[in-house]
C-alpha positions as a Python dict, from the first residue, in 0.01 Angstrom:
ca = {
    (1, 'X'): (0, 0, 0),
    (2, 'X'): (-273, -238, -144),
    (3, 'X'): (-287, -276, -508),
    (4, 'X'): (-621, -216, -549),
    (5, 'X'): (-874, 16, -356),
    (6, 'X'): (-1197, 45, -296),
    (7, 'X'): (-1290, 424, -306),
    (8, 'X'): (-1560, 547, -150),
    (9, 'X'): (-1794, 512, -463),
    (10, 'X'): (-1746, 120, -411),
    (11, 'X'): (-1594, 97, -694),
    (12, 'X'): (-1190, -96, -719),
    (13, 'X'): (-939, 93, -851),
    (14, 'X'): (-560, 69, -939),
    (15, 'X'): (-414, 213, -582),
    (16, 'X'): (-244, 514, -800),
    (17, 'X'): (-571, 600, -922),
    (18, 'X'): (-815, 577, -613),
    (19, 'X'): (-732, 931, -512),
    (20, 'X'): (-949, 1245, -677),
    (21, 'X'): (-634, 1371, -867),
    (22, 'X'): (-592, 1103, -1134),
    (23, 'X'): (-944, 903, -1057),
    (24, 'X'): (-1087, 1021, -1387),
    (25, 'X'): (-779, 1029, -1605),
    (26, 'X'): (-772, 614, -1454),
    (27, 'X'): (-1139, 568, -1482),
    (28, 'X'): (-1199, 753, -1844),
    (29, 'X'): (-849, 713, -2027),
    (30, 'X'): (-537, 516, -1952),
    (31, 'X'): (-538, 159, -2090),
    (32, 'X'): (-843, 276, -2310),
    (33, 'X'): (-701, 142, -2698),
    (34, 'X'): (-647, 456, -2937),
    (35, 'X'): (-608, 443, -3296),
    (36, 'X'): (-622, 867, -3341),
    (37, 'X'): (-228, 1009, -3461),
    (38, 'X'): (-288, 1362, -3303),
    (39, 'X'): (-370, 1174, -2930),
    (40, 'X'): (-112, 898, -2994),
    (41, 'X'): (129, 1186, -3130),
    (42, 'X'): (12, 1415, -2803),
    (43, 'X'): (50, 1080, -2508),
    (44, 'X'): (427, 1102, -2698),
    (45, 'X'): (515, 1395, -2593),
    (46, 'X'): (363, 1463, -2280),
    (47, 'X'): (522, 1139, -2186),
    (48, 'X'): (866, 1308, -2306),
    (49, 'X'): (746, 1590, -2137),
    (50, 'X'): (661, 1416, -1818),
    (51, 'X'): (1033, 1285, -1792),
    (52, 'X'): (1186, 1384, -1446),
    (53, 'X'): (843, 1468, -1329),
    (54, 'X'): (480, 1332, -1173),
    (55, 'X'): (261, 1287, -1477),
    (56, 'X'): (0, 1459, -1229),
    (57, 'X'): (180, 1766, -1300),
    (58, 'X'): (131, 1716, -1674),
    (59, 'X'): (-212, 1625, -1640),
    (60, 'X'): (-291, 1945, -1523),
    (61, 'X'): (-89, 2143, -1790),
    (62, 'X'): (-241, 1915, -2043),
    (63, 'X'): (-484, 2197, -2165),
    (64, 'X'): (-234, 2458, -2181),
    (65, 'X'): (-9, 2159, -2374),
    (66, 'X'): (-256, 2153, -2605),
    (67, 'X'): (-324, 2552, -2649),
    (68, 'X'): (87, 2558, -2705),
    (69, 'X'): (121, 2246, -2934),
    (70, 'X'): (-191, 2379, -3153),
    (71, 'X'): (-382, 2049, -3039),
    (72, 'X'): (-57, 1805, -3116),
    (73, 'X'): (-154, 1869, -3450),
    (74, 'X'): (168, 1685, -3621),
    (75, 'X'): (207, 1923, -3960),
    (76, 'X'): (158, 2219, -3735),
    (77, 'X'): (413, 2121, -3509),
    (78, 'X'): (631, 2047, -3785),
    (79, 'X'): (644, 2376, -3869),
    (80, 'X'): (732, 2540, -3595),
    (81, 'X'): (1076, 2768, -3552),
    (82, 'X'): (1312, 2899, -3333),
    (83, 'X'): (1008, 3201, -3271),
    (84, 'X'): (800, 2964, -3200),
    (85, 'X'): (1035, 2752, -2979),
    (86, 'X'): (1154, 3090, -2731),
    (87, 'X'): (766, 3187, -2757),
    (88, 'X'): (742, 2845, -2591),
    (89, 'X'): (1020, 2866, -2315),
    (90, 'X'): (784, 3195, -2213),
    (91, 'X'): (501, 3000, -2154),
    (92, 'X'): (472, 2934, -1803),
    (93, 'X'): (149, 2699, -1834),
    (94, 'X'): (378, 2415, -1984),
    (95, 'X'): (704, 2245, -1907),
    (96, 'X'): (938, 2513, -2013),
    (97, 'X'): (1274, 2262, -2095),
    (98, 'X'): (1412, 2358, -2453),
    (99, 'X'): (1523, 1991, -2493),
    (100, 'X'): (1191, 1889, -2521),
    (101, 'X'): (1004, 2143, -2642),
    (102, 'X'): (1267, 2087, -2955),
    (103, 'X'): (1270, 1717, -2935),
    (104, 'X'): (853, 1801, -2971),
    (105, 'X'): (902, 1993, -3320),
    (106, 'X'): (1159, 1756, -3431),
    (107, 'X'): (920, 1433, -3312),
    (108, 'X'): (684, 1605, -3531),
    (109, 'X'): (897, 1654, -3834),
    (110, 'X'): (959, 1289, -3816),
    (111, 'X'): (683, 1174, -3749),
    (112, 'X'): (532, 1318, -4080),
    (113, 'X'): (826, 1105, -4267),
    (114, 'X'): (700, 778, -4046),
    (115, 'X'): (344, 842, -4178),
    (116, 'X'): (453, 856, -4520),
    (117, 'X'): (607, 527, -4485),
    (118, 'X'): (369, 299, -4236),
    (119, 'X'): (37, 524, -4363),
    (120, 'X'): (-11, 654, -3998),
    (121, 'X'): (115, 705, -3717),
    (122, 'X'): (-172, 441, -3553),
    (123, 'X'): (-53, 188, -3806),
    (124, 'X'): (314, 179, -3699),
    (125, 'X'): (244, 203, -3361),
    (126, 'X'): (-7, -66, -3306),
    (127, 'X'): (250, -288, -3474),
    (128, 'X'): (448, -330, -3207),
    (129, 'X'): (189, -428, -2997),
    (130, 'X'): (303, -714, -2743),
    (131, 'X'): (-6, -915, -2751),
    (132, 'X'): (25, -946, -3146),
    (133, 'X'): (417, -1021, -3152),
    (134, 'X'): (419, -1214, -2852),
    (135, 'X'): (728, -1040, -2693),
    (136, 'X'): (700, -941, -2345),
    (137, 'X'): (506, -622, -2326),
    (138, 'X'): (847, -455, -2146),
    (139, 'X'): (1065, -547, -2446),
    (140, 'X'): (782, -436, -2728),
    (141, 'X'): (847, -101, -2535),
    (142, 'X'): (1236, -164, -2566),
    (143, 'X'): (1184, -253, -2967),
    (144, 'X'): (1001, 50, -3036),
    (145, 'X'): (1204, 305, -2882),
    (146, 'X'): (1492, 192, -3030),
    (147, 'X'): (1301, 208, -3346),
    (148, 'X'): (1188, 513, -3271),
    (149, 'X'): (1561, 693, -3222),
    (150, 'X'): (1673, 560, -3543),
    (151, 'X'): (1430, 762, -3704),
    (152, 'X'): (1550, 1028, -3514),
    (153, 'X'): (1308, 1079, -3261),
    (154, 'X'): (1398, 1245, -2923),
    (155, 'X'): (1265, 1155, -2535),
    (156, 'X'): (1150, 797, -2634),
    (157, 'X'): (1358, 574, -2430),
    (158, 'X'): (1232, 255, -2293),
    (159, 'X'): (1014, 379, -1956),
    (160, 'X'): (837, 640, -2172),
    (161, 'X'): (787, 472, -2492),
    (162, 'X'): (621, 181, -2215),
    (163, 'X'): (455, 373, -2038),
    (164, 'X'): (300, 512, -2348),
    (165, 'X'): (246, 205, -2438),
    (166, 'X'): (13, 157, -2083),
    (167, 'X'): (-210, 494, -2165),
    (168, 'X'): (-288, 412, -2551),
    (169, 'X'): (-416, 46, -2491),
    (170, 'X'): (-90, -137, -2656),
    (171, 'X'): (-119, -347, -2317),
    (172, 'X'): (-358, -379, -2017),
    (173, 'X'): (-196, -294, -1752),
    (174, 'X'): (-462, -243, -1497),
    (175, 'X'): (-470, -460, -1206),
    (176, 'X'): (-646, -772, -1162),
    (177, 'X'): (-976, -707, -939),
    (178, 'X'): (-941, -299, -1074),
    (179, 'X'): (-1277, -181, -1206),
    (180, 'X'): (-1147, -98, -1543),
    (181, 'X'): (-923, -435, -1623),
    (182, 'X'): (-1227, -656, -1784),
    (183, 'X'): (-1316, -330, -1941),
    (184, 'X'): (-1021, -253, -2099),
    (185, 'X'): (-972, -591, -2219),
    (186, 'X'): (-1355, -602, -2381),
    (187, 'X'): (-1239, -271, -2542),
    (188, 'X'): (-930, -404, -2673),
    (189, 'X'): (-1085, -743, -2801),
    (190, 'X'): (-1331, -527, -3038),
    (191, 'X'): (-1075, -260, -3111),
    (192, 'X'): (-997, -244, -3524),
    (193, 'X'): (-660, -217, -3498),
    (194, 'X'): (-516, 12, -3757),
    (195, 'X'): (-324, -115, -4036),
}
């Protein structure tokens, strides 16, 4: 499979997203830098969400994701219950795993104590950035999921926390020759990171 292809707009992509499915979330999203908790928050858990399967299959629940998880909002979240948690396992437009749909509510709870400490959840996250530290963008990932589960945090290991990492604009990860590579970096050279 070549790395990069050509659709039939002319335009180079990554190969996994020259197809319709994931053209837009490629073209319009991943890599873009994001400095917003509630989508930072949300690329969290769908990532934890996504473990085991295709994140196509989460892109298209994403929506109904978002109708669930009130819009990621994190004190929302925070406060939901057990209700709220079997109302959740009824919901056939999401991922319907009680691991993570509680790992979710708890990820909120501690993420509210996180914000209280680093001022956001933007500002802690961006700190780990690999560029900044200079650690290989694959051990940043390592770092911050292991700081992540001692706060307590659930469905963060490595491959999701990097792959997080990939989506949010922490690293550029599009291929050379791809389209959106010199784009991303232009957007990540004036991005403000948060502090």
């Amino acid at each position: 499979m070549a790395e990069v292809v050509v659709g039939e707009d002319g335009v180079p992509r990554c190969w996994w997203g020259a197809g319709d499915a994931l053209r837009s979330y490629h073209d319009l999203e991943w890599g873009r830098p994001v400095a917003d908790d509630n989508r930072l928050f949300e690329k969290l858990c769908l990532e934890g969400f996504q473990s085991g399967l295709s994140w196509l299959t989460i892109l298209r629940k994403r929506e109904n994701f978002r109708r669930a998880f009130k819009s990621f909002d994190v004190d929302t979240v925070a406060r939901f219950n057990l209700r709220t948690v079997e109302r959740l396992l009824q919901d056939a437009g999401i991922v319907r795993n009680r691991a993570k749909i509680e790992a979710t509510i708890n990820n909120a709870r501690r993420c509210r104590e996180l914000r209280k400490e680093s001022g956001s959840l933007a500002a802690y996250v961006w700190s780990f950035e690999p560029a900044a530290t200079g650690v290989a963008p694959t051990d940043a990932a390592k770092v911050l999921s292991k700081d992540l589960k001692r706060r307590g945090w659930a469905f963060v290991g490595p491959t999701t926390v990097f792959s997080f990492m990939e989506a949010m604009g922490l690293v550029n990860n599009h291929l050379a020759g791809c389209a959106a590579h010199d784009e991303v970096d232009r957007l990540r050279a004036t991005f403000q990171r948060p502090e």
